[in-house]
Z-matrix of the N, CA and C atoms (Angstrom, degrees):
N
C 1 1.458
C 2 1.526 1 107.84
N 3 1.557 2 109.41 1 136.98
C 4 1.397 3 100.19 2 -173.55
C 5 1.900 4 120.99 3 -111.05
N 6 0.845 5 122.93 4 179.04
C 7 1.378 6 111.58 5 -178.44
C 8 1.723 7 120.59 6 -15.17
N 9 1.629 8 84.35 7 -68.69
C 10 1.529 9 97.44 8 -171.15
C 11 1.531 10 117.26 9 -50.72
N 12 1.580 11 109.39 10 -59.67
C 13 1.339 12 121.41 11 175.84
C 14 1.445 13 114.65 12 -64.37
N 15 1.430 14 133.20 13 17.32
C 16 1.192 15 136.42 14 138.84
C 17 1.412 16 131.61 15 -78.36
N 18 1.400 17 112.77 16 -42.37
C 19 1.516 18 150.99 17 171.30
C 20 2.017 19 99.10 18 -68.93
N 21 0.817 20 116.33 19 -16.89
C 22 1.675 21 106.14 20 -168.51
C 23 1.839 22 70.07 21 -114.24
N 24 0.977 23 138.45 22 -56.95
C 25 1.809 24 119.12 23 -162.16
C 26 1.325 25 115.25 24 -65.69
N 27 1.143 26 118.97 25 -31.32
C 28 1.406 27 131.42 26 167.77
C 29 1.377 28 119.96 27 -58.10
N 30 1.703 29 106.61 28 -53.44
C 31 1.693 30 98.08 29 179.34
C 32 1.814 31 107.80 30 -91.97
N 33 1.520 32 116.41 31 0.71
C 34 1.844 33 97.42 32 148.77
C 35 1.356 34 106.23 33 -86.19
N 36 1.211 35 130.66 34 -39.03
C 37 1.820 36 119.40 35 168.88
C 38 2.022 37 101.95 36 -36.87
N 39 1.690 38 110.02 37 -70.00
C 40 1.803 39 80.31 38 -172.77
C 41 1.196 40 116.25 39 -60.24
N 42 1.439 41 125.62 40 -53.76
C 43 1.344 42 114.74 41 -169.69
C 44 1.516 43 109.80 42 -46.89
N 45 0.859 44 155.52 43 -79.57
C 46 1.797 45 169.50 44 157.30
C 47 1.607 46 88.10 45 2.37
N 48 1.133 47 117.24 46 -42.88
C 49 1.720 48 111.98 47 -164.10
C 50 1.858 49 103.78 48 -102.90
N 51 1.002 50 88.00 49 -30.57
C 52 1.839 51 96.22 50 172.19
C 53 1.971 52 88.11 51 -51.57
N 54 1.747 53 99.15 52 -86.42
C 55 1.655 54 115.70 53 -172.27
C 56 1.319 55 84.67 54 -22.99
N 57 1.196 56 128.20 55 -126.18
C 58 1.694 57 147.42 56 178.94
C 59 1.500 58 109.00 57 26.04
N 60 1.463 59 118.35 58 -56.66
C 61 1.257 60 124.42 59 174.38
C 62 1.132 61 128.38 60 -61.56
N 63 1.577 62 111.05 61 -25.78
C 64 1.619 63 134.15 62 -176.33
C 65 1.402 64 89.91 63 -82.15
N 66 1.410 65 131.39 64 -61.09
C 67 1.170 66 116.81 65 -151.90
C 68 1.549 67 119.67 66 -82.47
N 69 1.160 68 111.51 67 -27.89
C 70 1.563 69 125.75 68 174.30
C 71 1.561 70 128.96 69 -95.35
N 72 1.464 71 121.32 70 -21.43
C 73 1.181 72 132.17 71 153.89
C 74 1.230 73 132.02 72 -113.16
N 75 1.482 74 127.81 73 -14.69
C 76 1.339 75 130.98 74 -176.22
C 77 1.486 76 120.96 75 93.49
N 78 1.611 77 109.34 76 5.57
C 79 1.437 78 105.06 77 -175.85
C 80 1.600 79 114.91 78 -176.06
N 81 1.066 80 116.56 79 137.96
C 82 2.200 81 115.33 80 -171.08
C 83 1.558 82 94.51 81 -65.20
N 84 0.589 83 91.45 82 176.39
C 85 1.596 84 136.90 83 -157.26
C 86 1.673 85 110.82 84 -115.14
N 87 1.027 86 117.45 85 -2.42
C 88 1.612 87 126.61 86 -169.18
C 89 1.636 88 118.06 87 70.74
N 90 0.967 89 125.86 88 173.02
C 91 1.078 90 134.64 89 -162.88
C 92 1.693 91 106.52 90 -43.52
N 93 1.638 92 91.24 91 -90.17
C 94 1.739 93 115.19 92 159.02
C 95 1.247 94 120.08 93 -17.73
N 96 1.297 95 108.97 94 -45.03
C 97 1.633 96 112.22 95 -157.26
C 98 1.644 97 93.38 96 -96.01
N 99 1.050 98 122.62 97 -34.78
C 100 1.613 99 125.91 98 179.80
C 101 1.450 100 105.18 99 -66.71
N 102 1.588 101 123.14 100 -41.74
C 103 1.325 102 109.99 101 -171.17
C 104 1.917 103 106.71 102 -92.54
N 105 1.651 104 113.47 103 0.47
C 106 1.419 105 107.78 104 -173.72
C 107 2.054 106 84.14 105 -92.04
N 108 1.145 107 100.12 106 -59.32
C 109 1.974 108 98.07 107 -177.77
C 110 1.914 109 111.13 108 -40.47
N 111 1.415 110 107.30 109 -40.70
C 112 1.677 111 111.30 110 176.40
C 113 1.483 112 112.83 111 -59.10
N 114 1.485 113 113.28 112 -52.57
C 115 1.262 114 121.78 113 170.01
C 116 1.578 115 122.43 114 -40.13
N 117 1.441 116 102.28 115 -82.99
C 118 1.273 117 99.53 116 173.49
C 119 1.660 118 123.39 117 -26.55
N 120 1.878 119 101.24 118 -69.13
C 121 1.473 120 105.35 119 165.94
C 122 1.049 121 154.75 120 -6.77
N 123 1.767 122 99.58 121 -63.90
C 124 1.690 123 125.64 122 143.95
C 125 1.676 124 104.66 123 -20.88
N 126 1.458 125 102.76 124 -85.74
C 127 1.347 126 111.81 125 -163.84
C 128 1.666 127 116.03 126 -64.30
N 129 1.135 128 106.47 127 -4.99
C 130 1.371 129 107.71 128 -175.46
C 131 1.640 130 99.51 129 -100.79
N 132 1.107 131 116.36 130 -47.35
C 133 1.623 132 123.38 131 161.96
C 134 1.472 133 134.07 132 -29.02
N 135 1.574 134 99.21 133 -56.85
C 136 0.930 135 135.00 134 163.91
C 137 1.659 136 131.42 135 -48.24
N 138 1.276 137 98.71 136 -47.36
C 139 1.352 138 122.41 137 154.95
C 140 1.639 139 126.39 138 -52.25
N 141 1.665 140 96.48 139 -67.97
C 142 1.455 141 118.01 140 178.76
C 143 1.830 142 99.04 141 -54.09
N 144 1.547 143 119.16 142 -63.26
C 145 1.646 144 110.77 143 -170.16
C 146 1.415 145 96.68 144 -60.98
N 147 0.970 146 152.84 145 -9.57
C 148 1.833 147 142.09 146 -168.31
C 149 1.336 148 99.70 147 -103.82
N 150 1.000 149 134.20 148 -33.98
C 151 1.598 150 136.55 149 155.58
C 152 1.609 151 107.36 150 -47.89
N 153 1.097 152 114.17 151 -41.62
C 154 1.502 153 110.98 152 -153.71
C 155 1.880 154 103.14 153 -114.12
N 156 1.329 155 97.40 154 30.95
C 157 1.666 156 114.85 155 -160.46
C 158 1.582 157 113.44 156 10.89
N 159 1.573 158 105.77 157 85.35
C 160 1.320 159 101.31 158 178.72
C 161 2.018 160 74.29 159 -132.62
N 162 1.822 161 84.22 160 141.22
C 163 1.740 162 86.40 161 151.91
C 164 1.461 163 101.25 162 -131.28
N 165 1.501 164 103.23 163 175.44
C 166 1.731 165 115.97 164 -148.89
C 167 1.532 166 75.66 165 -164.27
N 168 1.901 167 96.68 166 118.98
C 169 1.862 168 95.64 167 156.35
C 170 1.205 169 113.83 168 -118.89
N 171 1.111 170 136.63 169 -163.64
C 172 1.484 171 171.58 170 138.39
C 173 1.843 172 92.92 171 72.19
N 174 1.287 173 113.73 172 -166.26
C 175 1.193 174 118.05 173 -164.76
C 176 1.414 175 130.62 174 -52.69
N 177 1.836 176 113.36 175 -47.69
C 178 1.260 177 102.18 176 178.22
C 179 1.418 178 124.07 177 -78.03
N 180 1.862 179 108.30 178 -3.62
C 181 1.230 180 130.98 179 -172.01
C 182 2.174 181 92.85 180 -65.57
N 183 1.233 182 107.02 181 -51.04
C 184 1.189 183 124.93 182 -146.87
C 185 1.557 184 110.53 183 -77.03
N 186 1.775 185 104.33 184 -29.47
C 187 1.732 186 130.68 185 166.66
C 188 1.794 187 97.05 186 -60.27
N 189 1.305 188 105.90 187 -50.35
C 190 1.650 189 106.54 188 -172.64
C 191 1.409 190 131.81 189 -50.43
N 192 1.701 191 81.78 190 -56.27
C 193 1.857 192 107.00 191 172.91
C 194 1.860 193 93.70 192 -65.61
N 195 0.908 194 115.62 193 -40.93
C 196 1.907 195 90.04 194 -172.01
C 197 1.063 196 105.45 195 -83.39
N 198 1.767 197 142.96 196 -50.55
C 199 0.882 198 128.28 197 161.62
C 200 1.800 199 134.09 198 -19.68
N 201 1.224 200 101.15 199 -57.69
C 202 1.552 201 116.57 200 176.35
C 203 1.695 202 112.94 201 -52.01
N 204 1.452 203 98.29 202 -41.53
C 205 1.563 204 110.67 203 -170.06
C 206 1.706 205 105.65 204 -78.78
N 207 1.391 206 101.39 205 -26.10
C 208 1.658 207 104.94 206 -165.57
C 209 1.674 208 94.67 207 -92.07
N 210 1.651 209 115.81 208 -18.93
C 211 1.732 210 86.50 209 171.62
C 212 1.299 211 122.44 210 -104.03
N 213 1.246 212 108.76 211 20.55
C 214 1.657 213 142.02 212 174.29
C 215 1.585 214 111.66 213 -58.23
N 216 1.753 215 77.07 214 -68.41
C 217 1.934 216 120.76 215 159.06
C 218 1.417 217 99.28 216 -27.40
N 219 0.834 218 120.51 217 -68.71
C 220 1.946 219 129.20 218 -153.02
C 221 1.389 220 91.50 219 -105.19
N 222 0.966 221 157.26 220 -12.06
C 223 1.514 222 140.78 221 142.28
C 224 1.370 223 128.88 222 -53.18
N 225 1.194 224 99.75 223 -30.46
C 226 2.023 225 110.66 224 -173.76
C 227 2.043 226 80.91 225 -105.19
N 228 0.855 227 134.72 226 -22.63
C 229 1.344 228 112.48 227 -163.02
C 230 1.658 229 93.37 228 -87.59
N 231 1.376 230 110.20 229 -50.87
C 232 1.649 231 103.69 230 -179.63
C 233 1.930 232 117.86 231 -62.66
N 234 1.270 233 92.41 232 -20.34
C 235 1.898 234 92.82 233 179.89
C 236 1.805 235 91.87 234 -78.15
N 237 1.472 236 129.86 235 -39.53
C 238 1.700 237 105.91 236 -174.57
C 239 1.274 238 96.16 237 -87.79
N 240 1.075 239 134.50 238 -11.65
C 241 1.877 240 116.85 239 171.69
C 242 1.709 241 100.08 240 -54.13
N 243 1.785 242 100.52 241 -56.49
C 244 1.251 243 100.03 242 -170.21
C 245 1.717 244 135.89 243 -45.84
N 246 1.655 245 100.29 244 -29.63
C 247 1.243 246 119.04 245 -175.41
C 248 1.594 247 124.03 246 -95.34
C-alpha cells in the first residue's frame, strides 16, 4: 500500500467512525478515536455484509461498509458496558 492508499483508508476510517458516532451516540470520538472505531468497522462491516452476501464497491460503497461495521462496534460495546 502506498502513501496515498494509506491516506484514503484512514480518512474513510474517520469519516465511517465520525458517522457511527453521530448516529449511535450523538458525538465523534476525536480524531484518533474516529479513525481507530472506522477502522475496525471496515473490517467488522466487511465481515458482517460478506456473511449476508451483499457486495458494496468503490468509495461511498466503502464509507457504508465501515460505517455499518463501526456502529455495530458501539452497539455491542455499549450493551457490555451496560452489563
Amino acid at each position: 500500500m502506498d502513501i496515498t492508499g494509506l491516506l484514503i483508508f484512514l480518512a474513510i476510517g474517520a469519516v465511517a467512525g465520525w458517522l457511527a458516532g453521530n448516529l449511535m451516540k450523538g458525538g465523534g470520538f476525536g480524531l484518533l478515536g474516529n479513525i481507530v472505531i472506522g477502522i475496525i468497522g471496515a473490517v467488522l462491516g466487511g465481515y458482517v455484509f460478506g456473511l449476508l452476501g451483499i457486495s458494496v464497491g468503490g468509495l461511498i460503497g466503502s464509507i457504508v461498509t465501515a460505517t455499518a461495521g463501526a456502529a455495530i462496534l458501539l452497539l455491542v460495546v455499549g450493551i457490555i458496558k451496560k452489563a
